[in-house]
DOKE-928477 format. One record per atom (N, C-alpha, C): chain; atom name; x, y, z. Coordinates in steps of 0.001 Angstrom, whole numbers, plus 500000, padded with zeros to 6 digits. Layout:
{chain:A name:CA x:X y:Y z:Z}
...
//
This chain:
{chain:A name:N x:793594 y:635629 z:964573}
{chain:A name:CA x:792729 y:635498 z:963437}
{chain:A name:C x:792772 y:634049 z:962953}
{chain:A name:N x:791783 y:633363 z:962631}
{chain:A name:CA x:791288 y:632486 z:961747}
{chain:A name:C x:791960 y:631774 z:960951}
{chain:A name:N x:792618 y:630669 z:960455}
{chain:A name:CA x:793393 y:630835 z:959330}
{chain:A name:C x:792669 y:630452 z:958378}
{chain:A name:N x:792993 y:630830 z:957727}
{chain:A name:CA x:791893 y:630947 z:956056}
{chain:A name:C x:792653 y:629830 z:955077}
{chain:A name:N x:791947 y:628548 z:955497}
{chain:A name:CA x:791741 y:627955 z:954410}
{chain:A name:C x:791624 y:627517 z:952856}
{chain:A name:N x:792628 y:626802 z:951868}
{chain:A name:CA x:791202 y:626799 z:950705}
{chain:A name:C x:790239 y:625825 z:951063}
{chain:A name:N x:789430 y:624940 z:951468}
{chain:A name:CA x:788728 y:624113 z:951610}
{chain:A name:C x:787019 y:625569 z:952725}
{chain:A name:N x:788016 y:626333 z:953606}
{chain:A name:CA x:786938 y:627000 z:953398}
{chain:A name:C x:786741 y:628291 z:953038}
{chain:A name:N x:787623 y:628456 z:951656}
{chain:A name:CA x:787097 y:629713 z:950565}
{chain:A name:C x:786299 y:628729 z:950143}
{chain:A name:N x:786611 y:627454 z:949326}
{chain:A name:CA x:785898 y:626902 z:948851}
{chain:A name:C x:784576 y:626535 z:949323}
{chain:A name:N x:784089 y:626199 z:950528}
{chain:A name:CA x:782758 y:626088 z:951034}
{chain:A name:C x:782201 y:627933 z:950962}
{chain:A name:N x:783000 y:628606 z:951464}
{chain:A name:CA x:782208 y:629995 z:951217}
{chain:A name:C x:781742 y:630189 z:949737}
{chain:A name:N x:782597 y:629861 z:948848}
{chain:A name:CA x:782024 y:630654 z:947405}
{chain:A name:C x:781311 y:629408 z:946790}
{chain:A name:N x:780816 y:628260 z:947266}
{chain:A name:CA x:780193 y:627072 z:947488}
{chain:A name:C x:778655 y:627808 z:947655}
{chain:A name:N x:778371 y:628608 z:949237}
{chain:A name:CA x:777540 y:629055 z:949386}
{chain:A name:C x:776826 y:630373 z:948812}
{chain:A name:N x:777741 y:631470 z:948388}
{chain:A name:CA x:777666 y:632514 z:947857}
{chain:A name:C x:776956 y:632267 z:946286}
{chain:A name:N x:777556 y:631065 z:945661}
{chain:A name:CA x:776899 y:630214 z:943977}
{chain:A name:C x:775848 y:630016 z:944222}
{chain:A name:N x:775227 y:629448 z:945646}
{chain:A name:CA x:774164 y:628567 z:945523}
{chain:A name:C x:773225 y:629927 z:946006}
{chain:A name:N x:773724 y:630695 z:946675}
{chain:A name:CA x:772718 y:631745 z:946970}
{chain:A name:C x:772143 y:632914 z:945240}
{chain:A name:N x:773588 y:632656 z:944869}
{chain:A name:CA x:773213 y:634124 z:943616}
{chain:A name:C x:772388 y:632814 z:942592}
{chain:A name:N x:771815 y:631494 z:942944}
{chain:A name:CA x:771559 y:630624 z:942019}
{chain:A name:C x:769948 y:630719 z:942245}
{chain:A name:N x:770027 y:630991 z:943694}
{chain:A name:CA x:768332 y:631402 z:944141}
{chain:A name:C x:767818 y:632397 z:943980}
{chain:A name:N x:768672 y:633603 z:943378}
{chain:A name:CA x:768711 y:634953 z:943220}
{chain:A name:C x:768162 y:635089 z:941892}
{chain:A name:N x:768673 y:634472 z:940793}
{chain:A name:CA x:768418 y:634049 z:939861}
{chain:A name:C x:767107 y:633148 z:939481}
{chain:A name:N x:766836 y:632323 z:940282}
{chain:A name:CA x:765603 y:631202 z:940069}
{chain:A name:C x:764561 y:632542 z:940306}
{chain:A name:N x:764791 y:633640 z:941195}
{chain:A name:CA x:763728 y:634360 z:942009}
{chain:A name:C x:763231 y:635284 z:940779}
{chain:A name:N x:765075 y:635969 z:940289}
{chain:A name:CA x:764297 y:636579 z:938991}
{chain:A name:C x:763648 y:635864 z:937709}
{chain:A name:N x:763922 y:634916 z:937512}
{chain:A name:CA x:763368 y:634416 z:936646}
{chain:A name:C x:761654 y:634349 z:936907}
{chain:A name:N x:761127 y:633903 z:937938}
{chain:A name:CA x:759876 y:633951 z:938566}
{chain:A name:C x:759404 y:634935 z:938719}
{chain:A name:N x:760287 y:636410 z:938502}
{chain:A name:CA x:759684 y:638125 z:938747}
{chain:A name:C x:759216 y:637461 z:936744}
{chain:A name:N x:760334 y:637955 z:936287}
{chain:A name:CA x:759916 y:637931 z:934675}
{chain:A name:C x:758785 y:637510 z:934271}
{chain:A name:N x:758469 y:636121 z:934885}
{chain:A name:CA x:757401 y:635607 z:934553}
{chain:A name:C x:756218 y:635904 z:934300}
{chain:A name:N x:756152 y:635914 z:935847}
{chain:A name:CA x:754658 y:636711 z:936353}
{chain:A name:C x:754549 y:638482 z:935747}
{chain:A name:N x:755683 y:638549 z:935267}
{chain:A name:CA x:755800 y:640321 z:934654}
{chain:A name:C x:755042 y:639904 z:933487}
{chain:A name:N x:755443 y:638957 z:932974}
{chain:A name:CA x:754914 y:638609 z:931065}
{chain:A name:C x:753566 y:638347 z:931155}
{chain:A name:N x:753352 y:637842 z:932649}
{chain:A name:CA x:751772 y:637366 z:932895}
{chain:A name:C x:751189 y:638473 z:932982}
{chain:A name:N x:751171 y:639387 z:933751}
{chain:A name:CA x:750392 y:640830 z:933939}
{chain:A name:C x:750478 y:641885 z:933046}
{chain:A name:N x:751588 y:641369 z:931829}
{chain:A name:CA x:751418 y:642193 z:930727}
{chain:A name:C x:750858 y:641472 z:929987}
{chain:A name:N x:750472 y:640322 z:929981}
{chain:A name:CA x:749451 y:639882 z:928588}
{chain:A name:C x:748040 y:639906 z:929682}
{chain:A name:N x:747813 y:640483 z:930776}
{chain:A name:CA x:746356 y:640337 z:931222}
{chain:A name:C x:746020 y:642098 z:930882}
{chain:A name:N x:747050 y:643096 z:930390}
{chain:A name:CA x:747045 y:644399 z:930562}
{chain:A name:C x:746656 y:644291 z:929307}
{chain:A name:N x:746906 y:643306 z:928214}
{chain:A name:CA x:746711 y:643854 z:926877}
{chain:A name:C x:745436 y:643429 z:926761}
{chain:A name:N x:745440 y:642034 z:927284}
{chain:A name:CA x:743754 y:641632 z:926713}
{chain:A name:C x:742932 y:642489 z:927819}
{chain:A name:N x:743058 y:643365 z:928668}
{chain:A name:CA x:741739 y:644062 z:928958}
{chain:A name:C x:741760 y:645213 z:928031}
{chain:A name:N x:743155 y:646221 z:927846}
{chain:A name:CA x:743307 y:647206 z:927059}
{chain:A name:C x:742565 y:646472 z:925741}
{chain:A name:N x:742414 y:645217 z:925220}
{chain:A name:CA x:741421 y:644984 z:924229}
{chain:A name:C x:740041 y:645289 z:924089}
{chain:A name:N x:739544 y:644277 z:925494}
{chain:A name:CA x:738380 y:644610 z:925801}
{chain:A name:C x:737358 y:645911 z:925741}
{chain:A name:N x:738676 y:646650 z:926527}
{chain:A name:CA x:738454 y:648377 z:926673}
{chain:A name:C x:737716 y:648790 z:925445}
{chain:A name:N x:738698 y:648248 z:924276}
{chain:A name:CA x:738707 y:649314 z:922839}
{chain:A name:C x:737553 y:648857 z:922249}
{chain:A name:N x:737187 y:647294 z:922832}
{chain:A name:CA x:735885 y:646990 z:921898}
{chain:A name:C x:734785 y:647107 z:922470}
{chain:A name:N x:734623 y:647748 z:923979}
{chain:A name:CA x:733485 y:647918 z:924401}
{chain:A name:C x:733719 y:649386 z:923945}
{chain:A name:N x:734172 y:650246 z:923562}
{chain:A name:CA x:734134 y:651758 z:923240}
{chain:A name:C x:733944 y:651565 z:921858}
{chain:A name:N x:733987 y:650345 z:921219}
{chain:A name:CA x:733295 y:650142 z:919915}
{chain:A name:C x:731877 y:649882 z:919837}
{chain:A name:N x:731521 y:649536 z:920506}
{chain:A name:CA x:730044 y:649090 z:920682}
{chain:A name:C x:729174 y:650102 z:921150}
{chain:A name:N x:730236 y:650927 z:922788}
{chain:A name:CA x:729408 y:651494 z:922446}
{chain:A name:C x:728951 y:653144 z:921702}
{chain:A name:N x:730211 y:653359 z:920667}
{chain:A name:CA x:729895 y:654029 z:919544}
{chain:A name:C x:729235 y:653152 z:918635}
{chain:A name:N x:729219 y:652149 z:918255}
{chain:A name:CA x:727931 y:651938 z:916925}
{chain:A name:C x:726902 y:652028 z:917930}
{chain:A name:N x:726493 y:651933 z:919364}
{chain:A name:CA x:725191 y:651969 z:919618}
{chain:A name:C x:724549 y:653433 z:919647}
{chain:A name:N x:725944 y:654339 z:919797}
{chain:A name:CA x:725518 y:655585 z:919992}
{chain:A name:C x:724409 y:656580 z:918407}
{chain:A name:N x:725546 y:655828 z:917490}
{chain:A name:CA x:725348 y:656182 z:916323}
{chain:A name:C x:723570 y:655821 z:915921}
{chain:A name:N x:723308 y:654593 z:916676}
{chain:A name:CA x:721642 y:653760 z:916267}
{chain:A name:C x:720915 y:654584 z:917279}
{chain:A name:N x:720723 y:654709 z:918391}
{chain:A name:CA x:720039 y:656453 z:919092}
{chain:A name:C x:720530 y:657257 z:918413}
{chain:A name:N x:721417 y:657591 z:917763}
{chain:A name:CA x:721556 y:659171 z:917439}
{chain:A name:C x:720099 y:658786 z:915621}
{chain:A name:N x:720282 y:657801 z:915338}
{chain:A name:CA x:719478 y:657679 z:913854}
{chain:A name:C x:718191 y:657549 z:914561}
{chain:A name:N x:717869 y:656561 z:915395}
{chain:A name:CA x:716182 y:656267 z:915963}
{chain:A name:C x:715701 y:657799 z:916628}
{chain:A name:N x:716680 y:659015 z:917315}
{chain:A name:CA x:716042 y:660102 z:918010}
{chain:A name:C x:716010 y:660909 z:916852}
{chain:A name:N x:716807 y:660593 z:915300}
{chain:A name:CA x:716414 y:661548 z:914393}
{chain:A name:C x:714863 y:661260 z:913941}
{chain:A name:N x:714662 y:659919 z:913818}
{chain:A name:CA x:713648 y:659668 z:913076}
{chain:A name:C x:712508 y:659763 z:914005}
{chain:A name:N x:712559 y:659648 z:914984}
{chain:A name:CA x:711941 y:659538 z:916412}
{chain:A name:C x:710679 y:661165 z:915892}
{chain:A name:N x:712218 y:662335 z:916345}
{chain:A name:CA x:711679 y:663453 z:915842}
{chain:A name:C x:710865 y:663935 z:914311}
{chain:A name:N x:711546 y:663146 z:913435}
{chain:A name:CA x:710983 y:663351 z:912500}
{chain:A name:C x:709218 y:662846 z:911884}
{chain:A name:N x:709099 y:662140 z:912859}
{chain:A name:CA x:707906 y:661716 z:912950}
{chain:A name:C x:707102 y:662681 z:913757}
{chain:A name:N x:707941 y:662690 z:915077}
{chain:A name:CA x:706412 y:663919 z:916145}
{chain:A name:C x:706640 y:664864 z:915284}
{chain:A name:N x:707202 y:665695 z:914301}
{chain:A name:CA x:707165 y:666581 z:913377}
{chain:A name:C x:705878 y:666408 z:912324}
{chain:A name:N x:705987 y:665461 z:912012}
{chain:A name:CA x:704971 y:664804 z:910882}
{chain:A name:C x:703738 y:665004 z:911092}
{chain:A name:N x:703446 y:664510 z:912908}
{chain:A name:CA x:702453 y:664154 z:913209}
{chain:A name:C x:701893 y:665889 z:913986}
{chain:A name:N x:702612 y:666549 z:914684}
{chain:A name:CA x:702627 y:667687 z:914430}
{chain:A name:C x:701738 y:668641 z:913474}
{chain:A name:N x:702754 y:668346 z:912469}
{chain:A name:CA x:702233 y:669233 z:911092}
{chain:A name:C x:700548 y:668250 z:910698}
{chain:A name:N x:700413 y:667457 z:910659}
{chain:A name:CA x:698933 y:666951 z:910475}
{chain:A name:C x:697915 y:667376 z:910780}
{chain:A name:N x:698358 y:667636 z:912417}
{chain:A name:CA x:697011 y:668172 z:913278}
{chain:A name:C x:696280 y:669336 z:911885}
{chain:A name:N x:697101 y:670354 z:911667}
{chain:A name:CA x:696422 y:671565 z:910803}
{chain:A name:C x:696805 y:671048 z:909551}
{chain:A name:N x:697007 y:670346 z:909150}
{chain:A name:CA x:696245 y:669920 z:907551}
{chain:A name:C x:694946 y:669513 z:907546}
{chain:A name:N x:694090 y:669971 z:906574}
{chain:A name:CA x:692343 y:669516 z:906136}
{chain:A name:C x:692957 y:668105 z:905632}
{chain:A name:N x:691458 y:667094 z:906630}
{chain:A name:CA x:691471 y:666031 z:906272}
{chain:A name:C x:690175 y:665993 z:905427}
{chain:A name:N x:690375 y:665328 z:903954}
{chain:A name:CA x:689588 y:664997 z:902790}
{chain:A name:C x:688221 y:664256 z:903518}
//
């Protein structure tokens, strides 16, 4: 067997630092891009809520124009048999 060194424990845990140091740089670069795809999740989950705003107030302006819509062919309806003066 080998004889085991300190000069090379020391180069081994030399290499083992520099590896858990890239291990580290790597997570730091997961986190990142995590914070990135959660602020692109919120601003669409924004988007989402304000196009389902729009399009309830638009729903609400057809639901008023098909009331009045009707309330007119009603009108015009009821005319036919009224005596015109």
């Amino acid at each position: 067997m080998a004889d085991v060194t300190s000069e090379l424990l020391y180069e081994l845990m030399k290499r083992v630092h520099a590896e858990v140091a890239d291990v580290k740089q790597g997570q730091r670069e997961l986190k990142a891009e995590m914070n990135a795809m959660r602020g692109a999740m919120v601003s669409l989950h924004q988007d989402i809520h304000n196009l389902h705003s729009v399009l309830a107030r638009h729903e609400l302006r057809l639901d008023r124009i098909e009331n009045r819509l009707e309330l007119r062919e009603l009108s015009e309806a009821q005319a036919r048999f009224e005596p015109h003066p």
